[in-house]
N, CA, C and O of each residue as an XYZ file, in Angstrom:
300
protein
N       0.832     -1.190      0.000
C       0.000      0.000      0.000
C       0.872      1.247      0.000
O       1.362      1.611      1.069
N       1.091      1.896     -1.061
C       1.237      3.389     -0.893
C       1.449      4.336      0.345
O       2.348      4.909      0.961
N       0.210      4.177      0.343
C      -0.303      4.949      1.270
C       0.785      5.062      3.162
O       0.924      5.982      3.968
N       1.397      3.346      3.116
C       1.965      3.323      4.569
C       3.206      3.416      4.195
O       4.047      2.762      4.811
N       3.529      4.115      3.279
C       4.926      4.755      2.735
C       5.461      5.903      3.723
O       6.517      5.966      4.353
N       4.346      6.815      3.643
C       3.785      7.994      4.857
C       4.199      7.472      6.028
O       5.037      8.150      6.622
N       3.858      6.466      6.531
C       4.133      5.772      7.997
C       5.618      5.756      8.427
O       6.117      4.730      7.965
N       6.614      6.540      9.188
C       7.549      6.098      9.580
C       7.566      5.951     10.958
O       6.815      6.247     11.888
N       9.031      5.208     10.770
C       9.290      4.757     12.581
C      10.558      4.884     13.062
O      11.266      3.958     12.666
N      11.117      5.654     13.751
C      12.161      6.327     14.232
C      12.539      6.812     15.640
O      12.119      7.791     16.256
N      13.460      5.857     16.002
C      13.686      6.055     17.672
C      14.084      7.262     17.935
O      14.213      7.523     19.131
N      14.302      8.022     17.234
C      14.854      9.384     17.510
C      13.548     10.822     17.064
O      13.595     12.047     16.952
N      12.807     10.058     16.970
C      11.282     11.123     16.525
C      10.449     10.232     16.880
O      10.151      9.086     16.543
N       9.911     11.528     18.162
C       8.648     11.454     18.726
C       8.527      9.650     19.870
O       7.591      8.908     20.167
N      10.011      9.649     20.159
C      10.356      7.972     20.799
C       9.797      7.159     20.095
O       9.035      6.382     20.670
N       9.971      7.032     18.550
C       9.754      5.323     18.162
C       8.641      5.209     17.582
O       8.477      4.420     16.651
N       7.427      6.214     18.187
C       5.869      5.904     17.594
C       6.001      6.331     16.796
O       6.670      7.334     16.550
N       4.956      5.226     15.665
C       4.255      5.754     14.040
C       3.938      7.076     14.027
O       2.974      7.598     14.587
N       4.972      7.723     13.221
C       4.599      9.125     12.632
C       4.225      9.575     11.028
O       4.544      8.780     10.145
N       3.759     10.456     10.769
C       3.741     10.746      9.237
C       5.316     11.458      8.838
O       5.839     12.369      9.480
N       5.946     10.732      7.518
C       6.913     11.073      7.124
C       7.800     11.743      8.029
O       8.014     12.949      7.902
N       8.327     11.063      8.925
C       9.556     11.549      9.511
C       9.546     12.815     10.291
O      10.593     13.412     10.543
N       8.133     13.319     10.757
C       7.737     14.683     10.981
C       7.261     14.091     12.694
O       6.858     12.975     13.021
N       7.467     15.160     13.436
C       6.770     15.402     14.445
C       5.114     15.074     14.965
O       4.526     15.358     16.009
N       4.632     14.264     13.579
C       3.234     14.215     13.668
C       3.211     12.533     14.011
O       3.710     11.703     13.252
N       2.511     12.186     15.344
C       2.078     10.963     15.237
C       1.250     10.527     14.788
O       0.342     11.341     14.620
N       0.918      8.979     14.262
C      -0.265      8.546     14.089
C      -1.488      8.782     15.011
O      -2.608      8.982     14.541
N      -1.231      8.750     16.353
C      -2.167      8.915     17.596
C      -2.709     10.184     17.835
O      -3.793     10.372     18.389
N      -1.834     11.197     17.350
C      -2.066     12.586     17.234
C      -3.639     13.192     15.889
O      -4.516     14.051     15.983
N      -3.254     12.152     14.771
C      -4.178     12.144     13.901
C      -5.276     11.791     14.113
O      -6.260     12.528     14.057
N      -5.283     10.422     14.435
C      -6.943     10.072     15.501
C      -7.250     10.440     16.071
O      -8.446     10.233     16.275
N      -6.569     11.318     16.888
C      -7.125     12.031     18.230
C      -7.887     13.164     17.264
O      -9.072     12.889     17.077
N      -7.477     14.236     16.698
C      -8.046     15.215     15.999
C      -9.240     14.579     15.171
O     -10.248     15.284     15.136
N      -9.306     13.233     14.425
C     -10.554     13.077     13.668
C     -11.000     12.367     14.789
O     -12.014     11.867     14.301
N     -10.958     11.900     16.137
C     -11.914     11.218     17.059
C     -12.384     12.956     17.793
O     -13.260     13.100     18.646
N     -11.720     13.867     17.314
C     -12.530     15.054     17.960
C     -13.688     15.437     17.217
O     -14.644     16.032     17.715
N     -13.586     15.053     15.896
C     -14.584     15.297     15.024
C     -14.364     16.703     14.066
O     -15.094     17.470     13.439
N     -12.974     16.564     14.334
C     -12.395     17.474     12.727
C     -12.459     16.851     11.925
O     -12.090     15.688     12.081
N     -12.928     17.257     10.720
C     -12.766     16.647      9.124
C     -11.607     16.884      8.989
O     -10.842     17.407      9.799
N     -11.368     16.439      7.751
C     -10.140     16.163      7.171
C      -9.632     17.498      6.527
O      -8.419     17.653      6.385
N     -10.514     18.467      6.132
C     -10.364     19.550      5.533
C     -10.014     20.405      6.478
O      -9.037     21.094      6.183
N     -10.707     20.680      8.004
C     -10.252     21.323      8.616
C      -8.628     21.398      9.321
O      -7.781     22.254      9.579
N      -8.826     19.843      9.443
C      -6.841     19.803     10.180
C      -6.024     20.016      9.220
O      -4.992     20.563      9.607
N      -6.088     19.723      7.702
C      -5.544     20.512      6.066
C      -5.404     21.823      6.858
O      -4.436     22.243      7.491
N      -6.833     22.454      6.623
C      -6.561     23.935      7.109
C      -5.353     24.162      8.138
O      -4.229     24.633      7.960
N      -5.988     23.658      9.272
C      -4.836     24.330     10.272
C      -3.659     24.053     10.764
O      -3.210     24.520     11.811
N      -2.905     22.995      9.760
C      -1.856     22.170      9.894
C      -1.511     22.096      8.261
O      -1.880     21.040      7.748
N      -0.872     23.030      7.374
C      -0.779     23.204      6.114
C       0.536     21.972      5.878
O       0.790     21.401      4.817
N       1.071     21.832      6.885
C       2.386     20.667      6.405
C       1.737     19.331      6.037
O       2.297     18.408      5.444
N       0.275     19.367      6.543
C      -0.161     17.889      6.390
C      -0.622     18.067      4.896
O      -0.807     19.141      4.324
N      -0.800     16.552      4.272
C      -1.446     16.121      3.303
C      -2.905     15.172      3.319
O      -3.269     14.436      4.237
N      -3.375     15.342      2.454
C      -4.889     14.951      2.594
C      -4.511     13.224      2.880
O      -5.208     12.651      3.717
N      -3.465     12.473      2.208
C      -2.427     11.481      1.922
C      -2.215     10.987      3.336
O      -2.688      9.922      3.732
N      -1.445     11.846      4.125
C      -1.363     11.858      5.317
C      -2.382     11.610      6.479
O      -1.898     11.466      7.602
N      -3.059     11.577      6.405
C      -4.458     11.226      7.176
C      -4.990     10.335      6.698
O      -5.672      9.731      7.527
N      -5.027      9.877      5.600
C      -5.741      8.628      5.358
C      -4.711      7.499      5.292
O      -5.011      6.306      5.242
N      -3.448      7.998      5.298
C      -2.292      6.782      5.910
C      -2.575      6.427      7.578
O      -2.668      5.463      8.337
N      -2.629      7.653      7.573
C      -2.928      7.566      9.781
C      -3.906      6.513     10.243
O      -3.784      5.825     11.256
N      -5.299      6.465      9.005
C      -6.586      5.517      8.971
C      -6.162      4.349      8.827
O      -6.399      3.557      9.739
N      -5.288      3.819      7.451
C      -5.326      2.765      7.053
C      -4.472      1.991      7.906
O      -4.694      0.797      8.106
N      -3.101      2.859      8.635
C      -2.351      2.082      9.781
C      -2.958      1.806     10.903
O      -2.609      0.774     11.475
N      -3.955      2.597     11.474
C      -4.952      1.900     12.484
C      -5.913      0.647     12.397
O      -6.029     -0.350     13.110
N      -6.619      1.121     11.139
C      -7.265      0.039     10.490
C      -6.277     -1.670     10.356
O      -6.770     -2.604     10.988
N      -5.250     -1.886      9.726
C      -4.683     -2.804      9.783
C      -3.545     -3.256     11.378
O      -3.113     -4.366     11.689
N      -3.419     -2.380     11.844
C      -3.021     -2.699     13.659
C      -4.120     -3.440     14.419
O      -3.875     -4.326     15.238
N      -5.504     -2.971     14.056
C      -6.383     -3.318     15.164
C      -7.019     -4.604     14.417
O      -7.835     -5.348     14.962
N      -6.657     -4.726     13.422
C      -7.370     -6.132     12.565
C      -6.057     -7.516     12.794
O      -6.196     -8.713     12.544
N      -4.972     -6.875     13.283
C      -3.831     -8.078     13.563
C      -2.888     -7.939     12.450
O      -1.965     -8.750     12.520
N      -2.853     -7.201     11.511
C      -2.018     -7.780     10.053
C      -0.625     -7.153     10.337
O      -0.501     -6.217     11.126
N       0.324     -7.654      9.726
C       1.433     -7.445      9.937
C       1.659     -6.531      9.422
O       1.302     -6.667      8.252
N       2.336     -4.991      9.696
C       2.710     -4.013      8.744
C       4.146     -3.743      8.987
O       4.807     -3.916     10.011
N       4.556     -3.189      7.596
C       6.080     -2.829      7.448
C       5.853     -1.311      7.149
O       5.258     -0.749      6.229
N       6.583     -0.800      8.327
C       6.581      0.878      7.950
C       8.486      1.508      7.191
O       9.408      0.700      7.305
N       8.634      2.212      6.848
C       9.997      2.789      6.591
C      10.466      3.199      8.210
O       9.730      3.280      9.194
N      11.841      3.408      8.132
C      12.534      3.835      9.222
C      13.093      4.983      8.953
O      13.773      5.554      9.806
């Protein structure tokens, strides 16, 4: 998938947790904002470094964590 290209993992950013591209942004950070009930357009808005790409990588790595499947992220 493409998409978990976006997904990195790096002991030296953010201690180790799934982030988007090597950035300060965690995966957990992303759910948290769409479990607040921001759309996707709004955190675009107020977070211009993100990509629309970027959030729906954040989905699909949750989605396949909580279903058991094995994922390979970049380092």
């Amino acid at each position: 998938m493409d998409l978990l290209k976006r997904i990195t993992i790096d002991p030296e950013v953010c201690h180790g947790k799934p982030c988007i591209r090597n950035m300060r942004w965690p995966v957990e950070v992303i759910l948290d904002l769409l479990g607040s009930e921001m759309t996707i357009e709004e955190i675009l808005e107020d977070h211009p470094e993100l990509e629309k790409e970027d959030i729906l990588a954040a989905i699909t790595y949750a989605k396949l964590l909580v279903s058991g499947q094995t994922i390979k992220v970049a380092a």
